[in-house]
N, C-alpha and C positions, 0 to 999 in steps of 0.2 A: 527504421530506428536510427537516433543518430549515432555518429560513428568516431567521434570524437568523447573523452568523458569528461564532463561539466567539473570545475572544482566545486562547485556546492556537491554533486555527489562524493567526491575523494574526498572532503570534509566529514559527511556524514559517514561514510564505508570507515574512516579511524575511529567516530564515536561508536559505531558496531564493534571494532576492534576492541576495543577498552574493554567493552562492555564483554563481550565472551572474554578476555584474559580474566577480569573479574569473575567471572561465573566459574571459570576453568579454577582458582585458586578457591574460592569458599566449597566447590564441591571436593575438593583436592581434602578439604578441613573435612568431610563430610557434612555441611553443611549444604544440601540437596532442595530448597529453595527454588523454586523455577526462576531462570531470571524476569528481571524488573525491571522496564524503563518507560520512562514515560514516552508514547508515541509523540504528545507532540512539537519531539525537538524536531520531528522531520518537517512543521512548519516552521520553526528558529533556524534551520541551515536552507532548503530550497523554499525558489520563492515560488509566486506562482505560476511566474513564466513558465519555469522547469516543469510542473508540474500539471496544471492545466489543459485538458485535452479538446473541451470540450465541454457543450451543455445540451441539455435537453430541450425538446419544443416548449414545455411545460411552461418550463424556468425564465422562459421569455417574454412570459405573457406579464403585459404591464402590471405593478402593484403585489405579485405573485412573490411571497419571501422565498427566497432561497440559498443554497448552501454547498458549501465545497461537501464531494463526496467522494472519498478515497475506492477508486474501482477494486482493490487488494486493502484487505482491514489491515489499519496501520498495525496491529499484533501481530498480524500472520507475516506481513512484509519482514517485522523485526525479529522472529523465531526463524523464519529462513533464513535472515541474511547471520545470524547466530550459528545456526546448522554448517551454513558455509565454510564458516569460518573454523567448526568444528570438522570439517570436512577436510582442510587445507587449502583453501582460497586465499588467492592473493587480495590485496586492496583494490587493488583495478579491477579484480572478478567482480567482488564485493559491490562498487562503484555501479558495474554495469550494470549490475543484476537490480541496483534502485534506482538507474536512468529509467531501466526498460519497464519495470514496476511498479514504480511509484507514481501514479498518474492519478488524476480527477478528474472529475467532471461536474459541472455546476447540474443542480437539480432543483424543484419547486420543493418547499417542506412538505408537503403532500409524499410528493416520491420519496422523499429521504425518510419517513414514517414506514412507509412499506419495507424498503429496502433493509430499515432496522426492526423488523417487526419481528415478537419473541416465535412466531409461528414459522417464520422462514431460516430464523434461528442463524442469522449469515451478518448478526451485528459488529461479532471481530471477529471471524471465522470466514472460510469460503463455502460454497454450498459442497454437498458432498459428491454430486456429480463433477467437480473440477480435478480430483484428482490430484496430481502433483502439475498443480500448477504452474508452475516457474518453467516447465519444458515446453509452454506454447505460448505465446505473446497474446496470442488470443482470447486465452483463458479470462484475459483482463474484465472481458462483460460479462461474465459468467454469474454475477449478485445483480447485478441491473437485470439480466436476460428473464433470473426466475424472481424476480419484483413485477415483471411484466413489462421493463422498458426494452422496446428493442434496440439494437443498436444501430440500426441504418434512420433515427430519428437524431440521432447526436449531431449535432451541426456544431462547427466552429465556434470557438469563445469569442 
């Protein structure tokens, strides 16, 4: 993982911020709303350099459409990095935790149909065998793994 934090994340880690002081003041009103935001300003602040890990075999095959596919549902990335925050995380905790998490991978629309499919039920969510995912880096294939994709077929973007 890299070891330095990117300013597109410390951009993105203050719009997290904003975003729980907001949730923290309307629930403050009793106003109990889950927060709201749209995922995706995490493609308005990183680009895809940042973010990009990788693609599938599939997704290479000439004429085959396919699509960025967030390894952590962009919800779940943004309720934890909320949690955080409601935790007492700083912005550079914040930061890392969407270096290390926020990642892609390109897939054929074929895999991306699975992978959102109402049966495996992991279309913003993680599977339920993941656990508190954010304690292993690994975690990250964990919706590709029960899609069927494995991970040692991920080859370079």
């Amino acid at each position: 993982m890299d070891i330095r934090i990117h300013d597109e994340h410390m951009r993105l880690s203050r719009v997290f911020k904003a975003l729980w002081e907001d949730y923290k003041a309307r629930k403050s009103r009793d106003q109990n709303e889950k927060t709201w935001c749209n995922t995706e300003l995490f493609d308005v602040f990183l680009p895809d350099k940042l973010t990009v890990i990788g693609q599938t075999q599939a997704s290479t095959v000439p004429g085959v459409k396919r699509r960025r596919e967030h390894l952590i549902p962009r919800l779940a990335v943004a309720e934890r990095c909320i949690e955080m925050f409601e935790e007492g995380a700083s912005l550079e905790e914040a930061a890392r935790f969407l270096q290390d998490f926020l990642k892609c991978v390109l897939v054929s629309s074929d895999e991306a149909k699975r992978i959102d499919s109402p049966e495996l039920g992991q279309k913003s969510q993680m599977p339920d065998s993941s656990g508190e995912w954010w304690q292993s880096p690994n975690s990250i294939y964990h919706r590709l793994e029960k899609a069927g994709i494995r991970r040692e077929v991920i080859l370079e973007p």
